[in-house]
N, C-alpha and C positions, 0 to 999 in steps of 0.2 A: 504494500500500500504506500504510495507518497504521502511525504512527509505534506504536513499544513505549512500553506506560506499565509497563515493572517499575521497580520501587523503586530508587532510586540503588545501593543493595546489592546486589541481586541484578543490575542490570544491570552491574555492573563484576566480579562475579564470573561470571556466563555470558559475559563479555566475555573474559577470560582464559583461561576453558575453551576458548572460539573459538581464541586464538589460539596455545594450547598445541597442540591437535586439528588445526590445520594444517601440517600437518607441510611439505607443500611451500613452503610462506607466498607464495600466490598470493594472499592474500586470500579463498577462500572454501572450506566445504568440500567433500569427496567423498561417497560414498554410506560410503565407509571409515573416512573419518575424521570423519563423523556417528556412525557405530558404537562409533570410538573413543570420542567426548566422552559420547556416552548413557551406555555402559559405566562411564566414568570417574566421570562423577553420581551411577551407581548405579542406574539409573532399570527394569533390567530387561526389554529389549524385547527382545523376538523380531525376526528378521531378517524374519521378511513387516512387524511392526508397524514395526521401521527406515524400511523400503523407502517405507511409505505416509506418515510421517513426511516422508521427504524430501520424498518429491512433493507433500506440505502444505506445506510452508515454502519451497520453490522456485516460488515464485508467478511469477515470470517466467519459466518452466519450460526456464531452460537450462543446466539438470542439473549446478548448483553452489545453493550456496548461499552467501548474502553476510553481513554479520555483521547487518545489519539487518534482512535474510529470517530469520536464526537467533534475534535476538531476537525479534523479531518472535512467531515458529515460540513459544515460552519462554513465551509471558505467557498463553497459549490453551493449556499443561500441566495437565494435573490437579494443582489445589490444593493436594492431600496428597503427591502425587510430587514437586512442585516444593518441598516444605517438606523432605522426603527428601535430594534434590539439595543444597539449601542446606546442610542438617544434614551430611553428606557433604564438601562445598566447602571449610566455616569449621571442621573440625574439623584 
């Protein structure tokens, strides 16, 4: 998997979100607590858009995702959503 190119900013603040949104701190998330950190961004998703989200960022499809699959997952966001998230994050 490539490495995340987001901006030293934005990766330490979706890095936070990671590890706020982990509630059990196993290290990675659920399909749950994907839900939670979206919601938390702001970002608006429907629970089918969630679900297909996950299954996009769990690239080694074993139904966690890791904080690297998650940023990862972040840098391939819609542009204008992820300026949204950031605006949202730093306020």
């Amino acid at each position: 998997m490539a490495k995340s190119v987001l901006p030293v900013l934005e990766k330490a603040i979706f890095t936070a979100f990671f590890h706020a949104a982990d509630k059990n701190r196993d290290g990675y998330l659920s399909l749950t607590e994907l839900d939670s950190v979206v919601a938390q961004l702001g970002l608006n998703l429907s629970m089918a858009e969630i679900q297909t989200t996950f299954t996009d960022m769990d690239t080694n499809k074993d139904w966690k995702i890791s904080l690297e699959e998650f940023l990862n997952g972040m840098q391939y966001l819609d542009p204008n959503k992820r300026k949204a998230a950031m605006d949202i994050a730093t306020k």
